[in-house]
N, C-alpha and C positions, 0 to 999 in steps of 0.2 A: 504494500500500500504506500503511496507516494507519501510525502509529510507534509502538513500543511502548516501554511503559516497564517498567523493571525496580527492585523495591523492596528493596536489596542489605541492608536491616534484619532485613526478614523471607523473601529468597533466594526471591520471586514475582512472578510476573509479574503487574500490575494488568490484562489483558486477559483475553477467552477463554481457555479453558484450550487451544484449538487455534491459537490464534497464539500463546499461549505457547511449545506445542511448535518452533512458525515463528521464532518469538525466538530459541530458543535452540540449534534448529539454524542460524543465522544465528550467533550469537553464538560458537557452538563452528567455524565455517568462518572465523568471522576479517571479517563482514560487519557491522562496529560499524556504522561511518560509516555504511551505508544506512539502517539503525534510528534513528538520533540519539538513542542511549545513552549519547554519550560523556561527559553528567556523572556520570550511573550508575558509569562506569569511573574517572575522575575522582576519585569519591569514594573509590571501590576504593583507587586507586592513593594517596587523603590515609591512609586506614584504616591499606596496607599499614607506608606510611612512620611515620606513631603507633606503631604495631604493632612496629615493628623501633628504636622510639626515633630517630627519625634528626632529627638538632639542624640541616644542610642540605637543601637544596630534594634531592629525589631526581632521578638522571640516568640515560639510559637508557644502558645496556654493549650489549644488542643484543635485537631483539626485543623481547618481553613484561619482561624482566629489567631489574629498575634495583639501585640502587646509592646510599649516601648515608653519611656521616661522623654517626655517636651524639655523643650529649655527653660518653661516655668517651675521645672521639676513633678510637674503631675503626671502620673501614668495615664497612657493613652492605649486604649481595646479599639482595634478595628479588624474587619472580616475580608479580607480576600475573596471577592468570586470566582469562581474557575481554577482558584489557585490548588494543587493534590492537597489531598487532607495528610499534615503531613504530623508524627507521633511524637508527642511532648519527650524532650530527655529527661533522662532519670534525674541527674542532676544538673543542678542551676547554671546557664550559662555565662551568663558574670558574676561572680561572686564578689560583692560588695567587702571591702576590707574594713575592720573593725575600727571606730575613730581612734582616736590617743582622748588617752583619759575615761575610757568606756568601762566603768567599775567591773574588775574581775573575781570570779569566785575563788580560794584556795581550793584545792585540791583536797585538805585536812575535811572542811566545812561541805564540800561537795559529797564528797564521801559518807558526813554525818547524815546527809541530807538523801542519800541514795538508803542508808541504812532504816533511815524513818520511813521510806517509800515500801521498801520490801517488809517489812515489818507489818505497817497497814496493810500492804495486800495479802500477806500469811495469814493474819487476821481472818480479813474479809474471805479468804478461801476455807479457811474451817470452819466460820462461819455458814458459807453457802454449803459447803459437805454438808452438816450437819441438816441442814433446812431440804438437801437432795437429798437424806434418808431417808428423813420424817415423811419426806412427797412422794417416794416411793412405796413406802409402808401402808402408808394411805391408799396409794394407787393400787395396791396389791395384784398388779398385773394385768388390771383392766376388768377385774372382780372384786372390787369392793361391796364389803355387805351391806345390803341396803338397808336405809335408815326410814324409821316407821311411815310418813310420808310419800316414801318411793316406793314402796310394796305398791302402791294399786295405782301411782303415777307412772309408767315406764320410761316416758318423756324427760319426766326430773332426774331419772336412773342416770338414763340416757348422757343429761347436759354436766352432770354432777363428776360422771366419769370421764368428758371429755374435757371440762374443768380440770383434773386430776392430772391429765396425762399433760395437757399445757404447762401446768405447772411441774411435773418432772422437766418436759423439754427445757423450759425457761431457766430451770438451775443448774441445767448437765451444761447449757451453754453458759452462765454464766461461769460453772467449774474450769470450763477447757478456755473460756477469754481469758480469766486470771490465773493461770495456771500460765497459758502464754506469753503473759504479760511478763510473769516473774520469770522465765526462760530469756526474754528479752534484758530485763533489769538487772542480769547477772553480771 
């Protein structure tokens, strides 16, 4: 397939006007990279960034969407059309350097303070154990004895036991988030 080119000055395509349509239903499906458009977009994306004053390079937030600091210092969000949707980096493209004079934590105090963190969440997870028993014991497997009420309700049986099991799910998850959590805070 020939490659077409797109004249983003005057918003035409420099081919037939039937692989224009081909263009730009490609272009609208997200198939830049087949076409080799992407200084076409390129450009887009220099125009967008002029267009929104942006005094840094532009960074992608997600998709077609970038993002850049004006020379007023405000961040500025603007969208790309047509531009690939392209996958946020894992980490930050500029890393801003810390000022002089930026109060630091010791390491002694950091430490005390990582200590009080795992501490509350040991807590909090023998805690929730204890609460995932009792909700288990309750649930008794999805046989809980029915209570005088629910003999000749079966509806209330019904809602009581499904009650029951939410409540195990809701503690086994909270088990395995804080459980994680302290795997991470090691």
């Amino acid at each position: 397939m020939p490659t077409a080119a797109f004249d983003t000055a005057s918003n035409r395509c420099t081919h037939a006007p039937r692989r224009c349509r081909h263009a730009c239903a490609l272009l609208a499906a997200g198939a830049l990279a087949a076409l080799s458009l992407a200084p076409a977009c390129a450009a887009t994306l220099a125009e967008k960034a002029k267009e929104s004053g942006c005094a840094s390079k532009p960074e992608v937030v997600e998709g077609t969407m970038y993002r850049c600091v004006t020379q007023s210092g405000f961040t500025s969000y603007f969208n790309v059309p047509g531009a690939p949707p392209a996958e946020r980096s894992a980490g930050r493209a500029s890393a801003t350097p810390t000022p002089a004079g930026f109060p630091k934590i010791d390491t002694a105090t950091q430490k005390g303070r990582d200590d009080v963190r795992r501490k509350v969440l040991t807590d909090e997870l023998s805690a929730e154990e204890k609460l995932l028993v009792e909700a288990r014991a309750t649930y008794a497997d999805g046989a809980p004895v029915p209570l005088p009420e629910e003999r000749a309700n079966a509806d209330k049986y019904r809602a009581r036991i499904s009650r029951l099991k939410q409540a195990v799910t809701v503690h086994e998850k909270n088990v395995e988030a804080l459980k994680k959590e302290l795997q991470t805070n090691r």
